[in-house]
C-alpha positions as a Markdown table, in Angstrom:
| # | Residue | x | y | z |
|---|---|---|---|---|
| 1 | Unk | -57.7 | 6.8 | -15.6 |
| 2 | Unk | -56.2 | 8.8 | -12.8 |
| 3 | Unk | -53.2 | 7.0 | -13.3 |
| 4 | Unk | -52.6 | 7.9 | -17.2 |
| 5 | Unk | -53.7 | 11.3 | -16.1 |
| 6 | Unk | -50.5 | 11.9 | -13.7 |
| 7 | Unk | -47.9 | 10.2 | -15.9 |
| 8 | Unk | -49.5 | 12.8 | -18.6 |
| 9 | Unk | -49.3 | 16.0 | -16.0 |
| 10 | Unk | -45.5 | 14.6 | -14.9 |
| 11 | Unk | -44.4 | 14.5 | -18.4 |
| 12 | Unk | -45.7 | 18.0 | -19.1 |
| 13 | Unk | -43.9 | 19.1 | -16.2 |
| 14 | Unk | -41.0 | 17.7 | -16.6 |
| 15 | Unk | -40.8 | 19.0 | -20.5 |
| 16 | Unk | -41.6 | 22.6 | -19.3 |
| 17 | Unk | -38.7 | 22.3 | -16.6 |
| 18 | Unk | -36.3 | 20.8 | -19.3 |
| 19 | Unk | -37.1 | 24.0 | -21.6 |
| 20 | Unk | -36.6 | 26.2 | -19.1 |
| 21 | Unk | -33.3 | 24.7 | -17.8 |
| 22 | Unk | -32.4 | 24.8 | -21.6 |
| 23 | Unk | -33.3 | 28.3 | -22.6 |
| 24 | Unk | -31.5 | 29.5 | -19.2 |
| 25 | Unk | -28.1 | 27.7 | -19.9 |
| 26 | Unk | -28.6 | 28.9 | -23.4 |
| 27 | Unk | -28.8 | 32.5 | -22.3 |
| 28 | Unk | -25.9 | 35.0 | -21.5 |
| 29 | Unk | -25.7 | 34.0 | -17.9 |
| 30 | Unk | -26.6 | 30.3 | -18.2 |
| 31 | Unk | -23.3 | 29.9 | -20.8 |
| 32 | Unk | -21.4 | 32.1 | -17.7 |
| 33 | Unk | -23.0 | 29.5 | -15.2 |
| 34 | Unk | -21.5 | 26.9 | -17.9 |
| 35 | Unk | -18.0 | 28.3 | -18.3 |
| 36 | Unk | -17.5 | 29.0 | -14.3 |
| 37 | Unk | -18.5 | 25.2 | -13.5 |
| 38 | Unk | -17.0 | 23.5 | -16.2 |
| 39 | Unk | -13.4 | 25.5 | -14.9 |
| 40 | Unk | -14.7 | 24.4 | -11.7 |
| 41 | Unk | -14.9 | 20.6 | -12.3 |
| 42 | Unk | -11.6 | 21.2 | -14.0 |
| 43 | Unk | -9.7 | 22.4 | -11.0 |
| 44 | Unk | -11.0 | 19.9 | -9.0 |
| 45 | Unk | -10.1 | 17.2 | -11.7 |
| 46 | Unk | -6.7 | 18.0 | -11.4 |
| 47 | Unk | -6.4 | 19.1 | -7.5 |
| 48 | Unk | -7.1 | 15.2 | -6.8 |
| 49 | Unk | -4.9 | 14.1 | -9.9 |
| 50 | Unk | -2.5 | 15.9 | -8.0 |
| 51 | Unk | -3.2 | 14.6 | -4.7 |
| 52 | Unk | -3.0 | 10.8 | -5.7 |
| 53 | Unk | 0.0 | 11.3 | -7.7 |
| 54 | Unk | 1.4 | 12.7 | -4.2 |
| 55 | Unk | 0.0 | 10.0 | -2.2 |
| 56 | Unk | 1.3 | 7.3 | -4.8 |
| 57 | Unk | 4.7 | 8.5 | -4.7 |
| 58 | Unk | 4.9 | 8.8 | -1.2 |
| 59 | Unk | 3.2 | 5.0 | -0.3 |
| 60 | Unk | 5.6 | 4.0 | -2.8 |
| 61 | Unk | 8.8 | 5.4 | -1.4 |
| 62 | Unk | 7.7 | 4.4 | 2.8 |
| 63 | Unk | 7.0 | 0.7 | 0.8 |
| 64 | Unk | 10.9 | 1.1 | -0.7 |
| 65 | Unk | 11.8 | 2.3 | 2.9 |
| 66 | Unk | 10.2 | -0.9 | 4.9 |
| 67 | Unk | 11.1 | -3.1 | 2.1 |
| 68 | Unk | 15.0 | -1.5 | 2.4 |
| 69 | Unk | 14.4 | -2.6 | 6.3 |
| 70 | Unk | 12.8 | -5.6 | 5.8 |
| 71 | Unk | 16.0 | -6.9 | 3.6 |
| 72 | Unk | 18.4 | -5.7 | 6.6 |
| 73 | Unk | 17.0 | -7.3 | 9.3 |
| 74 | Unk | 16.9 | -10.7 | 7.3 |
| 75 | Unk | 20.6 | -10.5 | 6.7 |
| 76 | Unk | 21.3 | -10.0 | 10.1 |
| 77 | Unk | 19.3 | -12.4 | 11.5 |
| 78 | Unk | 20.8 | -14.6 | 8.9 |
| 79 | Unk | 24.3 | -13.6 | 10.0 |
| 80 | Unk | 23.6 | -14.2 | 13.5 |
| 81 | Unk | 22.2 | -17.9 | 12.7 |
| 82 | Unk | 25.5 | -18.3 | 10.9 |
| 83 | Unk | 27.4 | -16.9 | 13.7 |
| 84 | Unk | 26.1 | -18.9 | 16.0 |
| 85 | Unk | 26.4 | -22.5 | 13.9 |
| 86 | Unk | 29.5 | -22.0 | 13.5 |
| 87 | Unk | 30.2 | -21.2 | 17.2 |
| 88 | Unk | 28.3 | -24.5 | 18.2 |
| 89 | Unk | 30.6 | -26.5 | 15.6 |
| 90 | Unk | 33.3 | -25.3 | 17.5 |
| 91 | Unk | 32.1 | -26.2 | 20.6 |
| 92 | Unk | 31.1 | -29.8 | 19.5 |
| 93 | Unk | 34.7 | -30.4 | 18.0 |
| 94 | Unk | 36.0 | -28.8 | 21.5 |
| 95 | Unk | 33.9 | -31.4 | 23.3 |
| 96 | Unk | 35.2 | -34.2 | 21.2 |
| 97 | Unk | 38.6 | -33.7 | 21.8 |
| 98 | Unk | 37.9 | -33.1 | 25.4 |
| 99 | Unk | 36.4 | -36.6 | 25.3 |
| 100 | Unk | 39.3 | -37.9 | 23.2 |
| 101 | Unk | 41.5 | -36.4 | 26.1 |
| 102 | Unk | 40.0 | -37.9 | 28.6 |
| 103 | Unk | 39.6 | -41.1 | 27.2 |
| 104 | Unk | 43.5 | -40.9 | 26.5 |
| 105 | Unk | 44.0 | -40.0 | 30.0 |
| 106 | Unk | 41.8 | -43.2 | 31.2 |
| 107 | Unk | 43.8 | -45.1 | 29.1 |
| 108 | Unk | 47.8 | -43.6 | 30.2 |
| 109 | Unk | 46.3 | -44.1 | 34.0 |
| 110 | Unk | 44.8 | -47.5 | 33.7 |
| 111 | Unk | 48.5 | -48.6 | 31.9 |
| 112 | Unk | 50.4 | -47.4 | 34.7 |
């Protein structure tokens, strides 16, 4: 009984604080209270619509500048590979016609 007795005494409350929050806002200084917040809220809405746009745009263009670098160093690291193939081809054909020398050479001596 106690029980149904406080949810009755909370709900009365309650109704008499939602009146009296509801006449107040309804009164000259409750629609100022109203106006100031809701230009409030607004500002803020677009301080931090502002913000992230500033924030996108400026992870977007350091993503554009790493990307830019990323793309540079993989060209010259692919130029150096390249480079350097083609170096050890010419050494390999160097050495083979060293050895074909050579064996030439071994040859001319062993006929004389």
């Amino acid at each position: 009984m106690q029980n149904n007795q406080e949810d009755h005494t909370k709900f009365i409350v309650g109704f008499a604080v939602g009146l009296a929050a509801g006449w107040w806002l309804n009164s000259e200084e409750g629609k100022a209270f109203r106006k100031d917040s809701s230009d409030k809220i607004n500002e803020f809405g677009a301080t931090v619509s502002d913000r992230a746009t500033n924030i996108s745009q400026k992870t977007s263009e350091q993503f554009d500048t790493v990307s830019k670098q990323v793309k540079s160093s993989l060209a010259q690291g692919r130029n150096y590979a390249t480079d350097f193939v083609n170096n050890m081809k010419k050494k390999v054909r160097m050495t083979g016609k060293t050895i074909d020398l050579q064996e030439e050479g071994e040859k001319f001596s062993e006929g004389l």
